[in-house]
DRENKOL-980859 format. One record per residue (C-alpha): residue in three letters; y, x, z. Coordinates in nm, 2 decimals, always signed. Last residue first. Layout:
# residues N
+------+--------+--------+--------+
: rest :     c2 :     c1 :     c3 :
+------+--------+--------+--------+
:  ala :      Y :      X :      Z :
...
+------+--------+--------+--------+
This chain:
# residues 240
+------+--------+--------+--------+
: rest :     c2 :     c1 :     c3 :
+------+--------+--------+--------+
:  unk :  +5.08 : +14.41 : +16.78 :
:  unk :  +5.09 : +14.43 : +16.44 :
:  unk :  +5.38 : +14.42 : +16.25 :
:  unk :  +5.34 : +14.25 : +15.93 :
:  unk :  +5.69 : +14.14 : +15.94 :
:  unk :  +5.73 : +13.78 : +15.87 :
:  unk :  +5.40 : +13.68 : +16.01 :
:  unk :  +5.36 : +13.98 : +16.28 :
:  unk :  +5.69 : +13.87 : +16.45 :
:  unk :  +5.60 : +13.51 : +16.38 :
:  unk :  +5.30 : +13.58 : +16.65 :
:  unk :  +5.45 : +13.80 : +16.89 :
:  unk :  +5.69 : +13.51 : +16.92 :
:  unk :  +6.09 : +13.60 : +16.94 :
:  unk :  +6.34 : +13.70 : +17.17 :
:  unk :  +6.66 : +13.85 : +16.98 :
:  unk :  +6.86 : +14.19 : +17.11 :
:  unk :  +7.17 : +14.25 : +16.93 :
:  unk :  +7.34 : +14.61 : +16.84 :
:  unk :  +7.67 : +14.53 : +16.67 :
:  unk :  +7.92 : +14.75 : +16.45 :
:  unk :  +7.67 : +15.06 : +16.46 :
:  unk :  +7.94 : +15.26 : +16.29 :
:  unk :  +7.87 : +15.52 : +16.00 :
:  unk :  +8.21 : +15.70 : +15.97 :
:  unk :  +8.32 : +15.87 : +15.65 :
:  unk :  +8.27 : +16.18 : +15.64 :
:  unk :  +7.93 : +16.17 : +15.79 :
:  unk :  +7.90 : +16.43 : +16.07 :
:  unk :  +7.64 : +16.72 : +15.97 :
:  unk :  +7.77 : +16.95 : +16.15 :
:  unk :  +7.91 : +17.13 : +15.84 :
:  unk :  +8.07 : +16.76 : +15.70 :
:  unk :  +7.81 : +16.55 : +15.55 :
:  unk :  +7.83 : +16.29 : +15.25 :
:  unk :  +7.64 : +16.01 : +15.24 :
:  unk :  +7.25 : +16.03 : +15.16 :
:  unk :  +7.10 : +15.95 : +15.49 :
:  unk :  +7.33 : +15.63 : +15.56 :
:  unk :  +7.21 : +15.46 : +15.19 :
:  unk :  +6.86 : +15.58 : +15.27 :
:  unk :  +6.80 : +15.47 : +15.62 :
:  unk :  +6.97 : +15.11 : +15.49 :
:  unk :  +6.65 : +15.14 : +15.28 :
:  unk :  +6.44 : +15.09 : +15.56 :
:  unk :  +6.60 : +14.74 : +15.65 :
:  unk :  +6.31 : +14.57 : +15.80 :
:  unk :  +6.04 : +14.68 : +16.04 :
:  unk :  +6.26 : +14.98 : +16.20 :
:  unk :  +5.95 : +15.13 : +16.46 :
:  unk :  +5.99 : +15.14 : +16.83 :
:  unk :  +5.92 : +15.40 : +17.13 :
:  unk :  +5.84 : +15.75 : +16.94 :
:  unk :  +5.86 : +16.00 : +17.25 :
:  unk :  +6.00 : +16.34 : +17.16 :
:  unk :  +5.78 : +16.63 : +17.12 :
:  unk :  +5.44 : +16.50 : +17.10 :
:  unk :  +5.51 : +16.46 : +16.67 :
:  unk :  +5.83 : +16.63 : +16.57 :
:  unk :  +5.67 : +16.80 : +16.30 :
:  unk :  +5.51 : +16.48 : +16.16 :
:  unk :  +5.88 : +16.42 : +16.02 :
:  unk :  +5.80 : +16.11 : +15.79 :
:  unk :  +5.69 : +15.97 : +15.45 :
:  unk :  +5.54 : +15.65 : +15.33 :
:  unk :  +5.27 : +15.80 : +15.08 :
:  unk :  +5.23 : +16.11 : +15.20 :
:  unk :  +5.32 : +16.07 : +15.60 :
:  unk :  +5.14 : +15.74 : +15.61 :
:  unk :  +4.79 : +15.83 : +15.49 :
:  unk :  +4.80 : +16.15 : +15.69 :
:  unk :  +4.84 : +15.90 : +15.99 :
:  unk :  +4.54 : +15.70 : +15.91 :
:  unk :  +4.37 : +16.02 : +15.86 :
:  unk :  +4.46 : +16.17 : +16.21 :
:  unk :  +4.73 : +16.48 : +16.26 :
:  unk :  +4.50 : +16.64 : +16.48 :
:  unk :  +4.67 : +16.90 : +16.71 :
:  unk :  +4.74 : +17.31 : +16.71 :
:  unk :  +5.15 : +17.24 : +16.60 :
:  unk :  +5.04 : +17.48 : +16.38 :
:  unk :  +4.74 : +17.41 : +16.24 :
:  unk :  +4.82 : +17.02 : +16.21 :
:  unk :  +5.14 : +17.14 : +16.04 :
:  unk :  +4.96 : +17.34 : +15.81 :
:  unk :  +4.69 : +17.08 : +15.73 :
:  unk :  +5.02 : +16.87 : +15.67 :
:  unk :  +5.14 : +17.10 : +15.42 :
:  unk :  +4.83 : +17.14 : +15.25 :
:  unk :  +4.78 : +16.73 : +15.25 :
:  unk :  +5.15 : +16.71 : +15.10 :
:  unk :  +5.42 : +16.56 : +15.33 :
:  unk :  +5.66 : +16.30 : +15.16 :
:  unk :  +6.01 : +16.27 : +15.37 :
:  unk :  +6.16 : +16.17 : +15.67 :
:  unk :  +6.41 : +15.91 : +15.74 :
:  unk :  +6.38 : +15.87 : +16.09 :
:  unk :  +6.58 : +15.66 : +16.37 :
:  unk :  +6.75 : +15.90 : +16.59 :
:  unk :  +6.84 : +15.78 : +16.96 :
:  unk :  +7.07 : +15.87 : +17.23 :
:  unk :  +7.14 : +15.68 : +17.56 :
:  unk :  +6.97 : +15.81 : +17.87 :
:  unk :  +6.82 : +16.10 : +17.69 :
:  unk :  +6.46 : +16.17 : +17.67 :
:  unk :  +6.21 : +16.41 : +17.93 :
:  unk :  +6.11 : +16.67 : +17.76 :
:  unk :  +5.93 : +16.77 : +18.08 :
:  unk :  +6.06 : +17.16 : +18.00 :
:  unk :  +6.45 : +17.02 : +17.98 :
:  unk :  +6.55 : +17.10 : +17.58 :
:  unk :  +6.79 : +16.83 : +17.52 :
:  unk :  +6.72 : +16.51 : +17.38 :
:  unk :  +6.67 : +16.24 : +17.14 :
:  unk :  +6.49 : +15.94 : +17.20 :
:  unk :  +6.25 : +15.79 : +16.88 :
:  unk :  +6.26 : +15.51 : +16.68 :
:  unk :  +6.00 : +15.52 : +16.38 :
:  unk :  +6.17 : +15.40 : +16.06 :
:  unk :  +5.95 : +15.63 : +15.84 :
:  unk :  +5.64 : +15.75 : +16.02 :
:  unk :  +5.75 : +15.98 : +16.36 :
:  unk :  +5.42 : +15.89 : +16.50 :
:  unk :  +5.35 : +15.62 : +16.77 :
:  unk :  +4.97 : +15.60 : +16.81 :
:  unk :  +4.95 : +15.94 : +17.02 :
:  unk :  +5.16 : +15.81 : +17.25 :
:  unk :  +5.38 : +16.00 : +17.44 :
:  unk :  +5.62 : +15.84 : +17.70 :
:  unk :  +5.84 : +16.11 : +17.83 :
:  unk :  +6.03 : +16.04 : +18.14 :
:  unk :  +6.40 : +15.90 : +18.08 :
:  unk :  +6.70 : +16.10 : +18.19 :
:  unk :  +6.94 : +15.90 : +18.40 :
:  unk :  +7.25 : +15.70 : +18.28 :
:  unk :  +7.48 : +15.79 : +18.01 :
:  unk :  +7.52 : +16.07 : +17.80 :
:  unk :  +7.80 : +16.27 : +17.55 :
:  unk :  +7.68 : +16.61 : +17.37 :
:  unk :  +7.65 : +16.52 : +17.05 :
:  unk :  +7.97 : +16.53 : +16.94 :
:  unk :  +8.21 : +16.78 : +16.82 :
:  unk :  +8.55 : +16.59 : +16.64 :
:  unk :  +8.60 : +16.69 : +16.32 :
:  unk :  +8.71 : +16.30 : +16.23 :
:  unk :  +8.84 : +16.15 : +16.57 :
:  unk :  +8.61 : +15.94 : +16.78 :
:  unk :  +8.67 : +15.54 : +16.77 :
:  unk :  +8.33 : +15.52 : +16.99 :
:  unk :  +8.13 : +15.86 : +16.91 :
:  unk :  +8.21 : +15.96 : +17.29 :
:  unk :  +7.89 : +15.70 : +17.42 :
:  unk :  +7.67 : +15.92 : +17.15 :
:  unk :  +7.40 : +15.66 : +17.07 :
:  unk :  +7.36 : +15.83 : +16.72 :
:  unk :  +7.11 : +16.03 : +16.53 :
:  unk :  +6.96 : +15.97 : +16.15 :
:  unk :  +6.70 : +16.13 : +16.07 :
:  unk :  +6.49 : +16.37 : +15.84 :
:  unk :  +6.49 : +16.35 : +15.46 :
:  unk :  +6.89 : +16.34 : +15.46 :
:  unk :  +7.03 : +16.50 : +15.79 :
:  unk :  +7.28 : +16.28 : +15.95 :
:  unk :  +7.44 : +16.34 : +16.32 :
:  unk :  +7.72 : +16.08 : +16.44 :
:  unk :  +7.55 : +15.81 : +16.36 :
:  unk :  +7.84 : +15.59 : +16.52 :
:  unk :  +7.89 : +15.40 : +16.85 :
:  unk :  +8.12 : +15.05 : +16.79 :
:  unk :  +7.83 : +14.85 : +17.00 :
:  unk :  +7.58 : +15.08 : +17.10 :
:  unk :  +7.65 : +14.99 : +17.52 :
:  unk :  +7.70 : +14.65 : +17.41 :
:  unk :  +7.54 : +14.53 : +17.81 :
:  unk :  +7.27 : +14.36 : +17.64 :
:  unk :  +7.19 : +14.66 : +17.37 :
:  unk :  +7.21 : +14.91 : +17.71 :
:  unk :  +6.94 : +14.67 : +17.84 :
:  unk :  +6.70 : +14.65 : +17.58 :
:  unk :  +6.74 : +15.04 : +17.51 :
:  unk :  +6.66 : +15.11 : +17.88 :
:  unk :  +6.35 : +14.89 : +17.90 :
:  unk :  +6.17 : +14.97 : +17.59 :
:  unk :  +6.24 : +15.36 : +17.70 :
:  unk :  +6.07 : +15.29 : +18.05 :
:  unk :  +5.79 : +15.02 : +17.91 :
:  unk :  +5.71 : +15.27 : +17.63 :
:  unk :  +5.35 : +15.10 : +17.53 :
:  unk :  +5.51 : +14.80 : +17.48 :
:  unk :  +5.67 : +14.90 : +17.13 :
:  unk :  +6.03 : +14.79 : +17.05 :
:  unk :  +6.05 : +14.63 : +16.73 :
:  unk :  +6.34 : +14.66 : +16.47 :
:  unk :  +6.55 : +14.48 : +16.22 :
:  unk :  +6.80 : +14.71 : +16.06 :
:  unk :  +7.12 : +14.56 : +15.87 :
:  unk :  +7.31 : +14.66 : +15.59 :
:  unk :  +7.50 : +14.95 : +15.49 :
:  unk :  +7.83 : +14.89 : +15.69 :
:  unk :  +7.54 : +14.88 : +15.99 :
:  unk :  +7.44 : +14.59 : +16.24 :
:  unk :  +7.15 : +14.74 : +16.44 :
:  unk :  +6.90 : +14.39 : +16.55 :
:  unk :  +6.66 : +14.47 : +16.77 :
:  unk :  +6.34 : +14.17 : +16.79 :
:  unk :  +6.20 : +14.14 : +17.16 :
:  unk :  +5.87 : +14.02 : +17.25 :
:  unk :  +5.72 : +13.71 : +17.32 :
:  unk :  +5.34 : +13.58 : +17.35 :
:  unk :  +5.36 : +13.74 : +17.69 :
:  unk :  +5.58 : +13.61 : +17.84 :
:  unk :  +5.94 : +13.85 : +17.88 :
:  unk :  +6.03 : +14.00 : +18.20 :
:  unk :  +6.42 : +13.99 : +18.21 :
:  unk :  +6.50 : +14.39 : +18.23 :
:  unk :  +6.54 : +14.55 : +18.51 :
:  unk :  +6.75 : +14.82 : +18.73 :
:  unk :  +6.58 : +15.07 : +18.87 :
:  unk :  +6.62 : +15.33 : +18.59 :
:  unk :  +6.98 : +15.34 : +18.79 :
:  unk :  +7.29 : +15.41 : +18.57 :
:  unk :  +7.44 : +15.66 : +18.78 :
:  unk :  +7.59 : +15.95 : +18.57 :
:  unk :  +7.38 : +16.22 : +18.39 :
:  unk :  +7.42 : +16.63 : +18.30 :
:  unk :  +7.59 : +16.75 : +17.98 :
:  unk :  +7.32 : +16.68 : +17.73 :
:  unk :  +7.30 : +16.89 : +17.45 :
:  unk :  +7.10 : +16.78 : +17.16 :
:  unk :  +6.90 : +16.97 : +16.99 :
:  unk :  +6.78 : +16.89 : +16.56 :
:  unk :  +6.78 : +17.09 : +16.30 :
:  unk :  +6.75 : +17.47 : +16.21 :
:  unk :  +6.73 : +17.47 : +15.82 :
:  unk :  +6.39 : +17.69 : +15.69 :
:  unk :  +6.24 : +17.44 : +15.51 :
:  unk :  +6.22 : +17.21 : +15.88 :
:  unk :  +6.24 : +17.43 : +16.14 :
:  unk :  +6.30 : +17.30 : +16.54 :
:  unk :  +6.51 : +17.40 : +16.79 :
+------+--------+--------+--------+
């Protein structure tokens, strides 16, 4: 598990797999196109990208957004100034006090680390259990919240963790916030480039000891959008 100020945060249990098949694909897109997420919340919508440097997790989410895998799923794990976690597949229409956490669907993913993608605010990163490849879970997700990180407390971090936390991304985690802690354990694979403050309005409900939301936070719709790279960066500022 993982310390953040002392709270323990963050495992999922996985309870083995089913057959989904990593081989099936995904409609290859040109390559002036790329797909825009949509996540349909009671808070407000989040508009995200899906980096191409994480074919295998770009791949899986696409699909299991096609299929309405997410559609009806809740957060079902919400830690203000961290993240927000769902993709359960037993979330759907679960009872309040109900454990979850533990549900999957299809295979393991391989780890995709890339130095670039950093847990930054927004970032979209696979949750999973502790397997020594760190390999991600089929289905579940957490999209970050973070917080503010002073330069002593990332120099710490960096110390710690024994890896460069580069300026550019020392930039981001003081003045946009983040969870550089988690950095090279899970595999960052998309980034939330509209819609951030729907990460605050989930993040700050109320929280039963497991840090279920009291009252339920429903993805009502996941969509999946093909647009050009180039109106992508225009609207967005994402840069490719």
């Amino acid at each position: 598990m993982f310390q953040q100020t002392g709270i323990s945060l963050f495992l999922l249990l996985l309870a083995g797999s089913t057959a989904f098949g990593q081989e099936r694909k995904v409609r290859k897109l040109p390559a002036k196109k790329d797909y825009l997420i949509t996540i349909q919340t009671g808070k407000g919508d989040m508009l995200l990208v899906l980096s191409e440097k994480t074919p295998l997790h770009r791949a899986n989410f696409v699909r299991l957004a096609e299929e309405g895998f997410y559609d009806g799923l809740l957060f079902h794990r919400v830690i203000e100034n961290f993240m927000i976690q769902g993709g359960d597949p037993e979330s759907k229409n679960a009872k309040q006090g109900a454990l979850l956490g533990g549900g999957t669907y299809g295979e393991r993913i391989p780890a995709e680390f890339v130095p670039e993608l950093f847990h930054r605010k927004g970032a979209l990163a696979a949750a999973r259990d502790n397997n020594p490849q760190k390999a991600s879970s089929g289905c579940q997700f957490y999209i970050v919240q973070g917080r503010k990180w002073t330069d002593a407390e990332l120099k710490t971090q960096a110390a710690r963790a024994g890896r460069e936390i580069t300026a550019a991304q020392q930039e981001v985690y003081r003045t946009a916030g983040g969870a550089p802690h988690l950095d090279g354990a899970y595999t960052v694979f998309g980034q939330v480039v509209e819609g951030l403050e729907v990460i605050d309005k989930i993040a700050a409900g109320k929280v039963d000891e497991r840090s279920r939301p009291e009252e339920d936070e429903a993805m009502k719709k996941v969509s999946v959008a093909v647009w050009k790279k180039k109106k992508i960066t225009k609207k967005f500022n994402y840069n490719y």
